[in-house]
N, C-alpha and C positions, 0 to 999 in steps of 0.2 A: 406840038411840043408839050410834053407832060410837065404838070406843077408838083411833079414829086422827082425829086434827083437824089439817087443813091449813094451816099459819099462812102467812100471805100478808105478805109484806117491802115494807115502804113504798117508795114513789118517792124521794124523798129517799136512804134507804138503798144504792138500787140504783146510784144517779147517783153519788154518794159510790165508793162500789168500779170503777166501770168510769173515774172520774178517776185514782186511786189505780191500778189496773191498768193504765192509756195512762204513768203516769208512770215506771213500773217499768219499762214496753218502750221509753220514750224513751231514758232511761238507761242501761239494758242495751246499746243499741244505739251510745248514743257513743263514739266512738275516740280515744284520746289522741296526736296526731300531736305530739306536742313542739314543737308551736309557742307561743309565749309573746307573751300581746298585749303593747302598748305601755305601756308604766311610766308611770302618771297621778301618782306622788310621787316622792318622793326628791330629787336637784338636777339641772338642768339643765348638760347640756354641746351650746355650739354650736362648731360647726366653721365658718370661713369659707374659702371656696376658690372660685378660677375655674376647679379642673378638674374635669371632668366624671364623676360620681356619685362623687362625696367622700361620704363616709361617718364615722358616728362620733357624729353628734350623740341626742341623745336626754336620756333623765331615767337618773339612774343612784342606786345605794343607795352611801352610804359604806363604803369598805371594795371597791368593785366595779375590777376589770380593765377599764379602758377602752382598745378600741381604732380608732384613727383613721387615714383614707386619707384621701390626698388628691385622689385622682381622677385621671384623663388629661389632661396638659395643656395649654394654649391650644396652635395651631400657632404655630412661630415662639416656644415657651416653654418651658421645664423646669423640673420640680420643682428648689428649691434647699432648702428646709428649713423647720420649723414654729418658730414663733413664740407663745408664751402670752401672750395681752393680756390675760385676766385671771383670778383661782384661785390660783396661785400652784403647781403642782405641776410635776412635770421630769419629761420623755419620756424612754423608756428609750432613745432613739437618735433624736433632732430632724433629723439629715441624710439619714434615708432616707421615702420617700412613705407609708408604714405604719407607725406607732409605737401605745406605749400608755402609759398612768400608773394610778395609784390614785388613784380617783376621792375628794377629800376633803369635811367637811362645808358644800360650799361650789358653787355654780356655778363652772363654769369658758369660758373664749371659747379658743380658739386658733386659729390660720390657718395655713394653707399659702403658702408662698413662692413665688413662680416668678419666673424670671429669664428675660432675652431667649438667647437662641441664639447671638445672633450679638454682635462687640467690632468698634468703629471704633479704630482707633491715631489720636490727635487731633494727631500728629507730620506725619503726610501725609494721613488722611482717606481708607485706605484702610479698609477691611471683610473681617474672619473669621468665619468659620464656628469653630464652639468644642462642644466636647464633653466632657461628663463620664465619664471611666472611672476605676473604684473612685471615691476619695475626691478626687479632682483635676477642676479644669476644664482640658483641653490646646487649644491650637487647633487647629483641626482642618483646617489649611491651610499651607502652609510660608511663614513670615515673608519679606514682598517688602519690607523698609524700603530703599533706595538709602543705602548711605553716601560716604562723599568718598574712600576707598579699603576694598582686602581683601575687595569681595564684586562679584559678574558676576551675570549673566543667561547661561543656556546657550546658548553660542556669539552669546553678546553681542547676543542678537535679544531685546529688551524685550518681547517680546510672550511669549518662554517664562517671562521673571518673573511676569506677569501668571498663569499657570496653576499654575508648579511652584514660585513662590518663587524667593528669591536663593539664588547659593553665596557663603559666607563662609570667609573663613580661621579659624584656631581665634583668634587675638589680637583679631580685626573682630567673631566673635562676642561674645567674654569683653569688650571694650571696656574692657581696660586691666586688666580685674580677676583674681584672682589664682582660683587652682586650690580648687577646690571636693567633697569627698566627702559635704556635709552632704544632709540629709532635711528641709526643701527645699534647695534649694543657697545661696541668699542673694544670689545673681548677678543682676543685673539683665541684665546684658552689650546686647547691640542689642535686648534686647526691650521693647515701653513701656513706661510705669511703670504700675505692678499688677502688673505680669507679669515673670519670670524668663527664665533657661536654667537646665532639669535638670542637674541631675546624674546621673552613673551610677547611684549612687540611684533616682533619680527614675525614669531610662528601665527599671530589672532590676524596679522595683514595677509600672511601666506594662505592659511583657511578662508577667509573670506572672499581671497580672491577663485577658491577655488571652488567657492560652495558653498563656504561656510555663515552662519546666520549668527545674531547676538553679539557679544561682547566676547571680542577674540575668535571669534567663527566656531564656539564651543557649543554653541545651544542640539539640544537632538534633533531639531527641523535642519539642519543642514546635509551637505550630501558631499564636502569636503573629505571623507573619508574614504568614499569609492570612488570617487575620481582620481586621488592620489595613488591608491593601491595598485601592485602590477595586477597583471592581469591573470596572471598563472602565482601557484605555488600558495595558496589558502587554503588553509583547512575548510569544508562544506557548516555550515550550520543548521542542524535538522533539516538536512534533507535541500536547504537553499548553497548553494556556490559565494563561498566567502571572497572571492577573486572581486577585482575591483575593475574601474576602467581604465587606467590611468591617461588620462585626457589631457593631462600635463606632463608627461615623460618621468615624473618624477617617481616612479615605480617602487614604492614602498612595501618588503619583502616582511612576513611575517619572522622577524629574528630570534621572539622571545626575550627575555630577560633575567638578569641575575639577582635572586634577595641577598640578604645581609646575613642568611646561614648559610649561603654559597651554594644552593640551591638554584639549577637554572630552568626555567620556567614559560607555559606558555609559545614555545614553536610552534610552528604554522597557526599561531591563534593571535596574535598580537605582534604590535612592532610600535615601539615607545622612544624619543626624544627626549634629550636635554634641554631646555632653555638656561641661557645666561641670567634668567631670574629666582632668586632665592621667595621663597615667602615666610623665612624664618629663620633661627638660627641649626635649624637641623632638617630644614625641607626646604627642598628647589621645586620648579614648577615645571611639567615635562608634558610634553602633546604624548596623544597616542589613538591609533587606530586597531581597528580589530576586526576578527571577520564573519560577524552580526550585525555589528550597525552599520550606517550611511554615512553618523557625523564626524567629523576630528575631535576630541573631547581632550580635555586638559584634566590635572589633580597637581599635588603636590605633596610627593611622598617621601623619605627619607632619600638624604644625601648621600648617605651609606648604599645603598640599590644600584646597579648599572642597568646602563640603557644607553641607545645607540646617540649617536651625536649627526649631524648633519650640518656644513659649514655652508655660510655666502660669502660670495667674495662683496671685497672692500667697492665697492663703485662709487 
């Protein structure tokens, strides 16, 4: 009789351990990429919006950082701002296309705003083009209203209003109304109702946002002035291309302008603004670009001179 006996391991046994060893190599082998499935509890946030891949909705834990996009918007649209239809909670900033909140113990709905592009003035049933830079809607076309005096057509051919806008004198812009330094300016002056004339204010905020450097975005290190300018229709400057980028829509057409002998001046060289700011009792303060420099530059030259107007609306 041998002192060695062979014990033989049940089936059962054997099937048991090579389960138990595939589930160790299963394991072993998974990788934790950070990706996180989709939240089956907690509350519901939807997002509503017509621009294209909005994002934001989902199920969220109270206490959670929600944040939400509006998407790219329709053509002929732009984001204007989120709206909470229901939940009750406030965006850390509602006027720009990406916000967020803390998500409460509650569902929440918000939407995305979009607005049209473009303003009819219901005065004449004319049509702009309108653009948002920083916190402002400006137009983005120089204001053609005809008044019963104080404003022309460049070299009195109706067909250049139709392109650059009217020139106005500073009294025909302001229509009656008095000197203005405020943030907005309060001035309705020739533009429709909703809509304004800037102030100095208004235009040193606009440049800066756009490039502009110094006090009013006027300094010559800025680059406010080719970014505003359309991109066609400048006169060259020795041999350089006066055209601009226009990197804000805001597409600033060389117009010219009218002196006070009724001389009209400067096409495809220049294109000059009113401000709702006087700086005396015979000079208003007026932006203007050209197509030599970079910067937006300001002066302040007789009331008597036309030059184009450019309205915001009231927001």
């Amino acid at each position: 009789m041998s002192f060695f006996t062979r014990r033989r391991r049940s089936p059962a046994l054997a099937v048991a351990a090579l389960v138990g060893l595939a589930a160790v190599i299963f394991i072993s082998g998974c990788v934790d990429n950070g990706a996180k499935p989709p939240k089956t509890s907690g509350y519901m946030v939807t997002v509503n919006s017509e621009g294209a891949d909005a994002s934001g909705g989902g199920n969220y834990e109270e206490g959670d950082v929600v944040t939400v996009t509006a998407g790219t918007a329709p053509d002929g649209k732009r984001f204007k701002n989120w709206t909470v239809i229901s939940g009750g909670v406030s965006l850390d900033d509602s006027s720009i296309e990406t916000a967020a909140f803390t998500m409460p113990a509650n569902a929440v709905t918000v939407a995305a705003v979009f607005e049209s592009t473009m303003f009819t003035d219901p005065r004449d049933v004319k049509t702009y083009r309108t653009t948002k830079i920083g916190v402002k809607v400006w137009m983005a076309q120089n204001l053609d209203f005809k008044t019963e005096n104080g404003s022309w057509c460049y070299e009195n051919n109706e067909s250049n209003c139709d392109i650059y806008g009217r020139l106005y004198n500073w009294n025909t812009a302001m229509s009656g109304s008095t000197s203005s330094a405020k943030n907005p300016s309060g001035v309705q002056g020739v533009c429709p109702d909703g809509w304004h004339l800037p102030s100095r204010q208004e235009w040193g905020e606009l440049a800066i946002a756009a490039g502009g450097t110094g006090t009013y975005g006027a300094d010559t290190t800025g680059t406010a002035g080719t970014k505003l300018k359309a991109q066609s229709g400048w006169n060259d400057y020795k041999g350089n291309s006066g055209n601009g980028t226009d990197d804000f829509g805001f597409s600033a057409l060389a117009g010219g302008y009218r002196d006070t002998t009724g001389s009209f001046l400067e096409f495809g060289i220049s294109n000059s603004w009113w401000t709702a700011t006087e700086n005396n009792s015979v000079a208003a303060f007026r932006r203007w670009v050209n197509y030599r420099v970079k910067y937006m530059s300001e002066n302040a030259p007789t009331k008597a001179a036309a030059y184009q107007v450019r309205c915001v609306r009231d927001d």
